[in-house]
C-alpha positions in Angstrom: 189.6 182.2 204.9 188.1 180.8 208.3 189.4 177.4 208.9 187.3 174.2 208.2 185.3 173.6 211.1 185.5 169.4 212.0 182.5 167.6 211.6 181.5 164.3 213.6 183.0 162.5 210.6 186.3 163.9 211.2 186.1 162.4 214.4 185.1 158.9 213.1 187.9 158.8 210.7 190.5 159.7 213.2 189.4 157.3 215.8 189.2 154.5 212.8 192.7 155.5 211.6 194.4 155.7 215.2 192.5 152.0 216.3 195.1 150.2 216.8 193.5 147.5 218.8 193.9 144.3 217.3 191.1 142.2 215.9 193.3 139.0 215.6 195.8 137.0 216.6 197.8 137.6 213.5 201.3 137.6 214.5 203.0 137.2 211.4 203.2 136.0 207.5 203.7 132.6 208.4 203.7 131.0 204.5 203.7 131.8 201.1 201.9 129.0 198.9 203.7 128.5 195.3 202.2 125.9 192.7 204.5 123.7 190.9 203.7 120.3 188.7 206.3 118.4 190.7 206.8 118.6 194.1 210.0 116.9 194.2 211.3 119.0 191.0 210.7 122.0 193.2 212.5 120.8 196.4 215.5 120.2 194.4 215.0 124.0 192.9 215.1 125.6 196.0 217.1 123.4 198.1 220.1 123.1 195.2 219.5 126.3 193.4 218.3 128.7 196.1 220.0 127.0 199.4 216.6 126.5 201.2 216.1 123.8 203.5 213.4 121.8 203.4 211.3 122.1 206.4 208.3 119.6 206.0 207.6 117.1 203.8 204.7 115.6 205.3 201.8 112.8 203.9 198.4 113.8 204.6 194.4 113.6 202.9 194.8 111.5 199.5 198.4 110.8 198.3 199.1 114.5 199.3 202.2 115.9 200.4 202.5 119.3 202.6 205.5 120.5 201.7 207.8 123.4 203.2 211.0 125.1 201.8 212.7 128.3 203.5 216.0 130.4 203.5 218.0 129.3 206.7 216.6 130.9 210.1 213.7 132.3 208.0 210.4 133.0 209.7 208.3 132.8 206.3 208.2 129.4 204.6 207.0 128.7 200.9 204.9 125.6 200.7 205.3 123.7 197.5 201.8 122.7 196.7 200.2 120.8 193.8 197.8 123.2 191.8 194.0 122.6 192.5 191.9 121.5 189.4 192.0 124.2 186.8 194.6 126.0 188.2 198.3 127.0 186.8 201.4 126.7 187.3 204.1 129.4 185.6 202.4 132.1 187.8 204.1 135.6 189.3 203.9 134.6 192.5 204.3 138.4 193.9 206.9 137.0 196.2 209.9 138.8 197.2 212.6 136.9 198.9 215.5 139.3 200.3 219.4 138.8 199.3 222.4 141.1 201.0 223.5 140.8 197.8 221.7 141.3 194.4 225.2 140.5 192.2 226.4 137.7 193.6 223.0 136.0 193.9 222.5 137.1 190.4 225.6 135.7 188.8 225.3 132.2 190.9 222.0 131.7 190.2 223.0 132.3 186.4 225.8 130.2 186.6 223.8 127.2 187.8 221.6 127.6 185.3 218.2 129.6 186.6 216.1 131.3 184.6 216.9 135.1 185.7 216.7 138.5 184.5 219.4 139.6 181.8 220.3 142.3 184.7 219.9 143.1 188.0 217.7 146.5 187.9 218.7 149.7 189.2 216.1 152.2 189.9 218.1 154.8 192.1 217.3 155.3 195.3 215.6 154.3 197.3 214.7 151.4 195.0 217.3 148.6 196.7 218.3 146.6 193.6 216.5 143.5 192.5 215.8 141.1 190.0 213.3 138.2 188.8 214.2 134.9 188.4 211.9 131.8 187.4 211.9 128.1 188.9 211.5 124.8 187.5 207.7 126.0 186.6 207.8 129.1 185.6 207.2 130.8 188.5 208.1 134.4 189.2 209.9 136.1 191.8 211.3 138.7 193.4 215.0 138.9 194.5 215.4 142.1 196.4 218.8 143.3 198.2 218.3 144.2 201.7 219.7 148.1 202.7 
C-alpha cells in the first residue's frame, strides 16, 4: 500500500499541536477555592489537622473575609471561601494535595480524628499511593504520595 499522502490539514494540525507560543501570562495554579460554612472552623482544620499556615485572612466587600491556607513553602494556596447563594458545601473538590508519605499522614490524620479513607489505596505502579480524606464540611480530597 502507497503511503498516505498529507493534506493541508495535516499541516494545520501539526503547526496547532507544535504552537507553543503563549497566549497568556499564566504562570502557574496560583489557588484552589474550597467552600466551607465556617471560615474559622476550616482554618482550624487545616492549620491543626493538616499543618497549613494560614496565609491571609483579610476583610473586604460586605462582612467578607478572603481567606488563604497552604502547606509550608507551597506555591498553591486553598482559599477558604463562603459558598455563593445556592451553592454547597460537602463537595469533592478534585484537589490533590501531595504527602512523601501516604502512611504516616494516614494514621495521624486518623489518629486526630479526620474523616479518612479505611485504607490508603494501592493500585501498583505507577499509581503512587493515595487516599481521601474529608474536612470539617465534607469536603473531599486527594492525598497523593510523591515518587
Amino acid at each position: 500500500m502507497p503511503p498516505r499522502r498529507r493534506s493541508w490539514k495535516d499541516n494545520e494540525q501539526e503547526e496547532a499541536v507544535s504552537d507553543t507560543t503563549t497566549r497568556t501570562h499564566i504562570t502557574q495554579l496560583g489557588t484552589v477555592m474550597i467552600p466551607v460554612a465556617d471560615q474559622d472552623a476550616a482554618i482550624a482544620f487545616y492549620v491543626e489537622n493538616l499543618g497549613f499556615e494560614k496565609r491571609a485572612d483579610v476583610p473586604y466587600g460586605n462582612d467578607e473575609r478572603w481567606v488563604e491556607v497552604a502547606p509550608q513553602g507551597a506555591a498553591t494556596t486553598v482559599s477558604l471561601v463562603l459558598p455563593r447563594e445556592n451553592e454547597p458545601v460537602g463537595i469533592h473538590t478534585r484537589a490533590g494535595f501531595t504527602t512523601t508519605d501516604a502512611d504516616a499522614d494516614h494514621a495521624a490524620l486518623r489518629a486526630a480524628g479526620v474523616d479518612v479513607d479505611e485504607s490508603v489505596m494501592r493500585m501498583g505502579d505507577p499509581v503512587p499511593p493515595m487516599f481521601f480524606f474529608r474536612d470539617q464540611d465534607g469536603n473531599t480530597s486527594l492525598m497523593v504520595e510523591q515518587r
